[in-house]
C-alpha positions as CSV (number, residue, x, y, z in Angstrom):
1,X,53.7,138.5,-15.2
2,X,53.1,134.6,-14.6
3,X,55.9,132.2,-16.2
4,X,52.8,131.1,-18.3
5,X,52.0,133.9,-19.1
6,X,55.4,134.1,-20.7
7,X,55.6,130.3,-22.0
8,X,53.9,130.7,-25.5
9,X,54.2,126.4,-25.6
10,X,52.1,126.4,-22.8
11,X,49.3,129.5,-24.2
12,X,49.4,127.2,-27.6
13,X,48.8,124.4,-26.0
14,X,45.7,126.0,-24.0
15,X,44.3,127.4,-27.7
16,X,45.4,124.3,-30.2
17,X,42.7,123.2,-32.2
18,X,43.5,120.5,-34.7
19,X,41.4,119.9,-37.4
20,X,40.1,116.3,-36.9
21,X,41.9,115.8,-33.7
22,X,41.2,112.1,-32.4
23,X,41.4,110.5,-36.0
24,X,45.1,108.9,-36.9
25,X,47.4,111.3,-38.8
26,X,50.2,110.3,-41.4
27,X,52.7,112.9,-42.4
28,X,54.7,111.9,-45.8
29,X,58.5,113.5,-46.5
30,X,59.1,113.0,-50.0
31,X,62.6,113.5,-50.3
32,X,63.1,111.8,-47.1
33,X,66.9,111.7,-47.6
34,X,67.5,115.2,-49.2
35,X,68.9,118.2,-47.7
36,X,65.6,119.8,-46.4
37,X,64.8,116.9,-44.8
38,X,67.4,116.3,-43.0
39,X,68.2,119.8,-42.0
40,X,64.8,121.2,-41.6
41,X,61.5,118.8,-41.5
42,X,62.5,115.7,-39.5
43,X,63.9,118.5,-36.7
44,X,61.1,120.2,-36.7
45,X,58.3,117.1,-36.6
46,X,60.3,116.2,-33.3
47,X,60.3,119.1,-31.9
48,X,56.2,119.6,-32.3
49,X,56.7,115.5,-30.9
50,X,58.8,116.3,-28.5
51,X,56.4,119.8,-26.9
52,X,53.3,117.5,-27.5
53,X,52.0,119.8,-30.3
54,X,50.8,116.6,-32.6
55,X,47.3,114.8,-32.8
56,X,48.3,111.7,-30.4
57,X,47.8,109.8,-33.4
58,X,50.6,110.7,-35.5
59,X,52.9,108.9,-37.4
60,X,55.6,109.6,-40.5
61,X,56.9,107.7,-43.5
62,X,60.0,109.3,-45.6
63,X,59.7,108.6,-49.0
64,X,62.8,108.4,-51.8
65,X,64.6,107.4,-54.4
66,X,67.7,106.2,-52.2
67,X,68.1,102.4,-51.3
68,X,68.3,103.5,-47.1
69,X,66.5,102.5,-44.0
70,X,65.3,104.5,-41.7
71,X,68.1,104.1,-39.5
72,X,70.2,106.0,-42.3
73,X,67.4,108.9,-42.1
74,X,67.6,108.8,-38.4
75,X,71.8,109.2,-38.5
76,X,71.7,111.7,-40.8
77,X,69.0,114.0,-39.5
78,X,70.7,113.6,-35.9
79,X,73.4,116.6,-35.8
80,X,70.3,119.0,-36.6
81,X,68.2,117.0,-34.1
82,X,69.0,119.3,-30.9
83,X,68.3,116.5,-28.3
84,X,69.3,116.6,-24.5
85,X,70.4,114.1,-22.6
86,X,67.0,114.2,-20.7
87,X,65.1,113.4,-24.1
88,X,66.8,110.0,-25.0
89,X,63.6,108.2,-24.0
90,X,61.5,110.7,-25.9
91,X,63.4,110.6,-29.0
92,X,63.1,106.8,-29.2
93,X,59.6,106.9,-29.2
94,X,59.7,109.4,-32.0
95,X,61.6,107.2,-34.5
96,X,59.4,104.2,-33.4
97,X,56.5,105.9,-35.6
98,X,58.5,106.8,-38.5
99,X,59.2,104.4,-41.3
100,X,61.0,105.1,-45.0
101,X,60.1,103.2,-48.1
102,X,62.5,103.4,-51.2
103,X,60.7,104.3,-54.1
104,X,60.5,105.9,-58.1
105,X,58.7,109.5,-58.3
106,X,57.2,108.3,-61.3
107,X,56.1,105.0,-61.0
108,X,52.6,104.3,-60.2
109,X,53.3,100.9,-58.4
110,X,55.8,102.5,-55.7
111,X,52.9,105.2,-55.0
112,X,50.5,102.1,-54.4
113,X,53.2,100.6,-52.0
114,X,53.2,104.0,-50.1
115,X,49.4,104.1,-50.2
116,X,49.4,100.2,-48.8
117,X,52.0,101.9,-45.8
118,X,49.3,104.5,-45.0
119,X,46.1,102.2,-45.0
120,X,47.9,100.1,-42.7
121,X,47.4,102.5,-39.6
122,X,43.9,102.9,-40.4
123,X,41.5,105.5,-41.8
124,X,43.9,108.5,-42.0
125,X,43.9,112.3,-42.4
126,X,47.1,112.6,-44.7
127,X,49.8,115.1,-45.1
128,X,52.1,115.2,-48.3
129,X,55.2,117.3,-47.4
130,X,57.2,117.7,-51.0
131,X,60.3,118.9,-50.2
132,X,61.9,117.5,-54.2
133,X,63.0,119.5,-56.9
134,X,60.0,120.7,-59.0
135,X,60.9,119.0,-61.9
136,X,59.6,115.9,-60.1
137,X,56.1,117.8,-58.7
138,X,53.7,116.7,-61.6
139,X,54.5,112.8,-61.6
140,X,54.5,113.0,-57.7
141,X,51.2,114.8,-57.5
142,X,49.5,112.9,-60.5
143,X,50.1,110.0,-58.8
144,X,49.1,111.2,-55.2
145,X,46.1,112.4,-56.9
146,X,45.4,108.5,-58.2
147,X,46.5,106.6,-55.6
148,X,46.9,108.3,-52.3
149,X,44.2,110.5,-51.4
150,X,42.6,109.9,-48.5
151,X,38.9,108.3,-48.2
152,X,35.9,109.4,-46.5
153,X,35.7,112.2,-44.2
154,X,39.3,112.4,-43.9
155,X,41.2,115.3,-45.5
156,X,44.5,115.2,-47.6
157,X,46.8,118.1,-47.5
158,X,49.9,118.7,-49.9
159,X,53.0,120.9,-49.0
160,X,54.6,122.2,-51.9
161,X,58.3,124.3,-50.9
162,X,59.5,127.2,-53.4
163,X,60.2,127.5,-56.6
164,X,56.7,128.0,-57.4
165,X,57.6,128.1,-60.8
166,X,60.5,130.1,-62.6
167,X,58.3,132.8,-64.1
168,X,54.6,134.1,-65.0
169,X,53.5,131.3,-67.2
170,X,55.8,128.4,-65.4
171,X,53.6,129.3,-62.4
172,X,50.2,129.5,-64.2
173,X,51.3,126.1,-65.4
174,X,52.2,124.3,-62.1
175,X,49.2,126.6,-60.4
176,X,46.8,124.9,-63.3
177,X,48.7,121.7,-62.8
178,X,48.1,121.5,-58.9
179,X,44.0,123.0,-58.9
180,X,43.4,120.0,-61.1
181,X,43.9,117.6,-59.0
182,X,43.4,119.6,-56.0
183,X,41.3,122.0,-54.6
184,X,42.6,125.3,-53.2
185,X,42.2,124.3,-49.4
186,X,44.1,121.6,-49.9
187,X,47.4,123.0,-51.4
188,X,49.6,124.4,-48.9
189,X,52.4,126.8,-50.8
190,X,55.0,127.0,-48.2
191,X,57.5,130.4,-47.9
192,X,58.8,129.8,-44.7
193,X,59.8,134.0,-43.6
194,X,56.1,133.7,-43.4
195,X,56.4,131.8,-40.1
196,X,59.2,133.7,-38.6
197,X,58.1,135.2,-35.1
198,X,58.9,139.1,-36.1
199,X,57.2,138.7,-39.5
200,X,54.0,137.5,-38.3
201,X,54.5,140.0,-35.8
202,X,54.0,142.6,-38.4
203,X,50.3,142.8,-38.1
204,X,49.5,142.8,-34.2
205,X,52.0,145.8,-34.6
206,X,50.5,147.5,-37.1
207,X,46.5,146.3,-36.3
208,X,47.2,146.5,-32.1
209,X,48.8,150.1,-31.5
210,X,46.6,152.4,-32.1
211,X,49.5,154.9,-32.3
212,X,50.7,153.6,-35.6
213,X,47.4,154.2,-37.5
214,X,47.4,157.9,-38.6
215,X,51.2,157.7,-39.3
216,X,51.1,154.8,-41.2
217,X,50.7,156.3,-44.5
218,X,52.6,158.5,-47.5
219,X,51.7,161.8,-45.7
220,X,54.3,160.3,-42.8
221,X,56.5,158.0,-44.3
222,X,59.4,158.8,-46.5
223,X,60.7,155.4,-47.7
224,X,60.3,151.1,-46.7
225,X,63.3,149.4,-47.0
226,X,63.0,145.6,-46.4
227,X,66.5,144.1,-46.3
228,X,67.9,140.5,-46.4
229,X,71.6,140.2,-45.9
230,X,73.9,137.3,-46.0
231,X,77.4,136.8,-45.1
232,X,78.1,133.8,-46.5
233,X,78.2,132.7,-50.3
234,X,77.1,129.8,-52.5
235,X,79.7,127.8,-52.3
236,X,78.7,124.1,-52.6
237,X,75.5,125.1,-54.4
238,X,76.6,127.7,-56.5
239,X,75.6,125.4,-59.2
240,X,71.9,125.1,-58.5
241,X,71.7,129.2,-56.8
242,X,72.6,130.3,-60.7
243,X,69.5,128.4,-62.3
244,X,67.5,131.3,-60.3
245,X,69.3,133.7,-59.1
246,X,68.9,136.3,-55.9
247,X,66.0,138.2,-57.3
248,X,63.9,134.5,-57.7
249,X,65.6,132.7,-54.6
250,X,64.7,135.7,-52.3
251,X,63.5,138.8,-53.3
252,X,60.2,137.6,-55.4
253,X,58.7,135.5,-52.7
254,X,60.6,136.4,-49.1
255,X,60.5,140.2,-49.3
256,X,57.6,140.8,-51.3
257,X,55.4,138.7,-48.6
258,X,56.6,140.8,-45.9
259,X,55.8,144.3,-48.4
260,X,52.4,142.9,-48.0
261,X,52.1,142.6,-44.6
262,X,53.9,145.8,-44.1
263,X,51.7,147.5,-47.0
264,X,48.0,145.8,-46.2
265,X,44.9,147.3,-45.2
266,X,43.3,146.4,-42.1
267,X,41.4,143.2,-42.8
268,X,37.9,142.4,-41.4
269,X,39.2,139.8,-39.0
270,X,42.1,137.4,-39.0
271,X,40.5,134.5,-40.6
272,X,43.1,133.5,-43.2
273,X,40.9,134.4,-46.6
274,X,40.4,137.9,-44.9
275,X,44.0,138.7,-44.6
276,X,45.4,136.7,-47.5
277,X,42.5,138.9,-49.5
278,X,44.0,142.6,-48.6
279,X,47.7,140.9,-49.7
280,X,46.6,140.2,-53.1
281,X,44.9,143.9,-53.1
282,X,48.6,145.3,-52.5
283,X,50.0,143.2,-54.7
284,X,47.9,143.7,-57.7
285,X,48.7,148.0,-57.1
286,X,51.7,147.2,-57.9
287,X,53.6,148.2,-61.3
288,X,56.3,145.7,-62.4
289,X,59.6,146.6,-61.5
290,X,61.6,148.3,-64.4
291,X,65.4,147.8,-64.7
292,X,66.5,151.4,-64.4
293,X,65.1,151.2,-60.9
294,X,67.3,148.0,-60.0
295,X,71.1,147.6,-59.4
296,X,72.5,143.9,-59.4
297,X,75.7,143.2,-58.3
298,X,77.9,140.2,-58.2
299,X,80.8,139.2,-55.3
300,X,84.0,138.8,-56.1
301,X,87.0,137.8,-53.5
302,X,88.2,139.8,-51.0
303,X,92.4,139.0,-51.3
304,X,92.5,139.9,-47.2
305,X,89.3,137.6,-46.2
306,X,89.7,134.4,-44.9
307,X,88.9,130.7,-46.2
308,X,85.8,130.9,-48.2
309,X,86.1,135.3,-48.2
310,X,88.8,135.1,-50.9
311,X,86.6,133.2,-53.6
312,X,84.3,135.3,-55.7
313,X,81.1,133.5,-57.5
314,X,82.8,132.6,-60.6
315,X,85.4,131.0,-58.3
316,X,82.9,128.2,-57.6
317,X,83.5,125.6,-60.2
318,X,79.6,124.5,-60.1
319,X,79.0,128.2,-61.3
320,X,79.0,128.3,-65.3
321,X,81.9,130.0,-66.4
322,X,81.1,134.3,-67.0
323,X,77.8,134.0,-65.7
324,X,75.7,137.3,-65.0
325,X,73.6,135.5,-62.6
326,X,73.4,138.6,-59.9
327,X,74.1,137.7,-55.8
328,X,72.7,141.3,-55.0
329,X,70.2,143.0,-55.6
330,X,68.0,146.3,-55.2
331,X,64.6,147.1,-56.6
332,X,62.6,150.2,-56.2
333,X,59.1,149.4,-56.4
334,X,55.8,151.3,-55.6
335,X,52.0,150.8,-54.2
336,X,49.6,152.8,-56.6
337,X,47.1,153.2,-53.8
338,X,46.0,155.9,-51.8
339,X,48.0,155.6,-48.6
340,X,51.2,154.4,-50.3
341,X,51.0,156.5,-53.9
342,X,54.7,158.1,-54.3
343,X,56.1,156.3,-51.5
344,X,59.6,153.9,-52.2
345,X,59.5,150.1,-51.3
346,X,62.7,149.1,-51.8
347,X,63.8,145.3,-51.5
348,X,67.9,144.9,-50.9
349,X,68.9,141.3,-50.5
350,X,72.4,139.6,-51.0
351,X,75.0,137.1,-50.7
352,X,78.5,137.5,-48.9
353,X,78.1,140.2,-47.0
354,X,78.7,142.4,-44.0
355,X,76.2,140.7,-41.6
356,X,73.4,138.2,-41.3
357,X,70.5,140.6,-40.5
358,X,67.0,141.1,-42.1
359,X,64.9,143.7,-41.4
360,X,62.3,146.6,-42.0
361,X,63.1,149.6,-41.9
362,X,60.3,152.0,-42.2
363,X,61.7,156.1,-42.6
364,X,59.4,159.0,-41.6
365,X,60.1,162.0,-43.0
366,X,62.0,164.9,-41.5
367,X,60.4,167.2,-39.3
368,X,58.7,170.2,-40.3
369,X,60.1,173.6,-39.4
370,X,62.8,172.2,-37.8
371,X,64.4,174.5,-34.9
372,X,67.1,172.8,-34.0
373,X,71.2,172.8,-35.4
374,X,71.3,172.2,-39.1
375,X,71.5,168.8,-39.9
376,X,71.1,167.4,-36.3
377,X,68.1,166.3,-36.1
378,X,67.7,163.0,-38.0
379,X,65.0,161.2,-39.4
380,X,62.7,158.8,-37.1
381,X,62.5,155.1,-38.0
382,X,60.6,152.2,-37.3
383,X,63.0,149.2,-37.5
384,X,61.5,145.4,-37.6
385,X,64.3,142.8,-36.9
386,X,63.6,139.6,-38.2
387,X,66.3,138.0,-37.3
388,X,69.1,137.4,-35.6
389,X,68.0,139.0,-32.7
390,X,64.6,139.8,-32.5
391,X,63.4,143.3,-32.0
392,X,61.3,145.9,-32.3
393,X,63.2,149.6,-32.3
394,X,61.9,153.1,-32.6
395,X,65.0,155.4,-33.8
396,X,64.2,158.7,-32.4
397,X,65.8,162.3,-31.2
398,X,66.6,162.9,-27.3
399,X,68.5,165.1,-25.6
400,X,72.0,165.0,-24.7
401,X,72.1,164.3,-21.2
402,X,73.5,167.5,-19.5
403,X,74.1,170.9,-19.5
404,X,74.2,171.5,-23.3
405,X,70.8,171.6,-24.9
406,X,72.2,169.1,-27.8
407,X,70.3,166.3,-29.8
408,X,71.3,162.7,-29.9
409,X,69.8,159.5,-31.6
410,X,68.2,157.0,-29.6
411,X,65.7,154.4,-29.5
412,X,62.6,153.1,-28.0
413,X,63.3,149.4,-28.0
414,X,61.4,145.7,-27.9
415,X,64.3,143.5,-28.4
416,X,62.8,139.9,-27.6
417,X,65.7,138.7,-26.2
418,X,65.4,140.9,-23.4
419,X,62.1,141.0,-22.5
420,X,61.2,137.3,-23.0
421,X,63.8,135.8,-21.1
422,X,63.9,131.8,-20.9
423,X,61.3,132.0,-23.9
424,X,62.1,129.9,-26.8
425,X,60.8,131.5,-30.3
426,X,59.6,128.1,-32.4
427,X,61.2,127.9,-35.5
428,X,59.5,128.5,-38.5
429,X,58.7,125.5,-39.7
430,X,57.5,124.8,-36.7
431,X,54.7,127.2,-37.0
432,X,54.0,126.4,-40.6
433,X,53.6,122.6,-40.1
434,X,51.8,123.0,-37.3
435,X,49.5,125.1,-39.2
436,X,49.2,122.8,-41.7
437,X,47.5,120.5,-39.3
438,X,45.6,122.7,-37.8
439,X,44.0,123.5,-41.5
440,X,45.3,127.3,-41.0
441,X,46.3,128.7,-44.3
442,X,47.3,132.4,-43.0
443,X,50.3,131.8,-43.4
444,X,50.9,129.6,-46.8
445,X,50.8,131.7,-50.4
446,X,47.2,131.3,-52.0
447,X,47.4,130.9,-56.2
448,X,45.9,134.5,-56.5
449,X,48.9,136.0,-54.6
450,X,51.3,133.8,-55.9
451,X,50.3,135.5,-60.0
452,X,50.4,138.8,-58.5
453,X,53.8,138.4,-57.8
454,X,55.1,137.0,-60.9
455,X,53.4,139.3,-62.9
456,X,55.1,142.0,-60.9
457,X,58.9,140.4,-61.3
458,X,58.8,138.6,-64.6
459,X,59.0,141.2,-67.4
460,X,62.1,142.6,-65.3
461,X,63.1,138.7,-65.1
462,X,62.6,138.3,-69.0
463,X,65.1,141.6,-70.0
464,X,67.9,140.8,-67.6
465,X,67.9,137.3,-69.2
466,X,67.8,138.8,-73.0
467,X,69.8,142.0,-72.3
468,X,72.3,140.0,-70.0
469,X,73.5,143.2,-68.1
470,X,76.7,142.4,-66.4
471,X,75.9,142.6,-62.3
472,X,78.3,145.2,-60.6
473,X,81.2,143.5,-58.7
474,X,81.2,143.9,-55.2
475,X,83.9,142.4,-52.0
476,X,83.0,139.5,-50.4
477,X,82.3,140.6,-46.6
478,X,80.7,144.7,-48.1
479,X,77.7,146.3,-48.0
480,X,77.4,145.7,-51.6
481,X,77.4,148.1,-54.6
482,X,77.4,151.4,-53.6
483,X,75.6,152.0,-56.7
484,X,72.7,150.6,-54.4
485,X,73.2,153.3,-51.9
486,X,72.8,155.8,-54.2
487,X,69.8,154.1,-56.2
488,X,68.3,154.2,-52.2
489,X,69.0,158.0,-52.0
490,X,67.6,159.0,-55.7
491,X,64.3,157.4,-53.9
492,X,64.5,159.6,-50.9
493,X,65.9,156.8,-48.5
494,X,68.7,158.5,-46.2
495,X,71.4,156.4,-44.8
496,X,73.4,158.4,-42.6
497,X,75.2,155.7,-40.6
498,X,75.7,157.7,-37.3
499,X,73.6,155.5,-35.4
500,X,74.0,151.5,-34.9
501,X,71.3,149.1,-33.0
502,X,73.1,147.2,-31.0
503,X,71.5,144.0,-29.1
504,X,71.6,144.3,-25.4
């Protein structure tokens, strides 16, 4: 296979399409000098600089509350830059078409400043990246929406980050908010697991293997388990993490996307309405979660970890003292249709513990008739790495290589790492804003999907808050609960922990 066959930068480049590609471009970061930005979108709109994946007429203006310069933006943003030695030349030219103006969210006269900064380059397809705290989304948008939309032909786009909302009718009201000023092609909801490489990978596995399609299904598969594991804890944001919790920070947008993708039927083609069309089918086959098919759980310190390992949630002075916000949890849910009827989706995701690792994990069930030593043969899986370490792995029985006529576990394995080699993945964000340009919304959360998945988490949202059940305590640096394992066997899900992927 040719290098370019192997060089996606180079296949992307051959295939890019950007929607209005010779007019100017102007890509707004409000809050420029926040976190996100810092850590996240300035990084990534040099690295699509830097590969040569913009329109050629491309330039950026931060936008905040903070009295800075763009120099500031530039120093802080550097540490997560990644720049050689070989790109000095390259990065310079980057910061010479970014510019920051200092500026009230709410102040109509600062928007017509920004708008003043954006006519100046000329008739201008606009982007309107909102990386701010949602209290701040309807005086930003109102005033986008009356003094910074673009004119003519050209298009505006707006880039809204989770939370979409903090329950069913806080999301009906932003979604209401945001369709009138807006309309649905030009919102951009952003969930950024969407644009991770094995993620998006889930439906070229799925739609591409012919092998997969008459397994895929309740008469073959025991249990889904889609997992996202932490190993670090909130500290330094514990603060903000307990206005939402686990459930709302991870499990009602990451993990539920990928059940969809996992959960899907095949759509007519890949256009983006097509596909994001069967999601919102699976979702809305879903029942919402009840609490006696959850276990939350809480860390606590482990008195033999190290530095950050010995404090426990409560421990974090930002945290508000006995709070019952949960750092774990696991939810059984289930797809009333008729491949997936009976079959157990169940979401695990946590804070501080064993490992960095998420995953699907799809369990067949045992064999039939089974000839072999009792308990021997184990059950085939299907595991998805997402990350670190991307990979594909089938877990299946060989034989013992020998004499003996014994069984072991083994795997068929994809593990990107080996078989790309010298290939860099993109990150993310990378994908997603790119997309944006492009005017691809596969992979941004339409309204329709986004109420589908509320109504599905917010009744179980609504009783913990009112019933207050106190999250089970768990070790910083465990697996969890174990209460979780067992809620995972009740539902037919069997962890037997003889076999361990490891990356080559």
């Amino acid at each position: 296979m040719s290098a370019k066959a192997l060089d996606p930068l180079a296949r992307l480049k051959e295939g890019l399409e950007f929607d209005g590609a010779g007019a100017t471009h102007v890509f707004v970061v409000f809050g420029a000098s926040g976190d996100l930005a810092k850590k996240k979108i300035y990084p990534t709109l040099w690295f699509l600089f830097r590969d040569g994946l913009l329109p050629p007429k491309t330039s950026f203006i931060g936008y905040a509350r903070s009295n800075i310069k763009i120099e500031d933006i530039q120093k802080q943003t550097e540490p997560f830059m990644k720049v050689k030695d070989t790109e000095a030349d390259k990065v310079k030219q980057f910061w010479k078409i970014n510019q920051y103006i200092s500026g009230n969210y709410d102040k109509a006269s600062d928007f017509s400043r920004l708008n003043k900064a954006i006519e100046e380059k000329g008739s201008a397809n606009r982007v309107f990246y909102l990386a701010l705290p949602p209290s701040v989304y309807e005086s930003v948008t109102l005033n986008l929406k009356a003094t910074c939309m673009s004119k003519g032909d050209k298009w505006t786009r707006v880039v809204i980050e989770k939370p979409f909302g903090h329950d069913l009718d806080s999301s009906n009201q932003l979604s209401n908010h945001l369709s009138s000023l807006f309309k649905e092609d030009e919102i951009y909801r952003i969930d950024h697991y969407l644009g991770k490489e094995m993620v998006q990978n889930l439906m070229v596995l799925r739609f591409g293997n012919r092998i997969f399609s008459p397994i895929w299904n309740r008469d073959s598969i025991s249990s889904v388990v889609i997992s996202f594991k932490e190993p670090i804890g909130t500290q330094g944001r514990g603060g903000y993490f307990d206005e939402f919790g686990i459930v709302r920070d991870v499990m009602q947008n990451h993990l539920l996307q990928i059940l969809t993708l996992v959960a899907m039927e095949k759509p007519p083609s890949t256009a983006a309405e097509d596909i994001r069309n069967e999601k919102v089918k699976v979702l809305k086959s879903i029942p919402h979660i009840k609490l006696e098919d959850t276990v939350i759980g809480q860390y606590v310190g482990n008195p033999e970890g190290k530095g950050e390992e010995k404090q426990g949630y409560l421990d974090d002075p930002t945290v508000p003292k006995g709070s019952v916000t949960p750092t774990f949890a696991t939810a059984v849910m289930f797809v009333k249709n008729e491949r997936w009827d009976g079959v157990p989706f169940i979401l695990r995701c946590g804070k501080a513990l064993n490992e960095r690792k998420a995953e699907v994990r799809i369990q067949f069930r045992d064999v039939p008739g089974d000839i072999f030593s009792s308990g021997v043969v184990k059950r085939n899986e299907l595991v998805i790495r997402v990350q670190p370490n991307e990979a594909v792995y089938m877990k299946m029985m060989a034989k013992t290589p020998g004499m003996s006529f014994d069984c072991e576990e083994t795997e068929l394995d994809l593990t990107y790492g080996s078989r790309y080699k010298g290939v860099n993945m993109p990150d993310a964000y990378e994908r997603l804003i790119l997309d944006v340009f492009c005017g691809s919304q596969i992979h941004f959360v339409r309204s329709d999907e986004l109420f589908e998945a509320w109504r599905i988490f917010t009744p179980l949202l609504h009783q913990m808050e009112k019933e207050k059940p106190k999250p089970i305590p768990y070790i910083f640096g465990s697996r969890g609960p174990k209460e979780s394992d067992d809620l995972c066997r009740k539902y037919n899900f069997i962890y037997t922990g003889t076999y361990k992927w490891t990356s080559p």
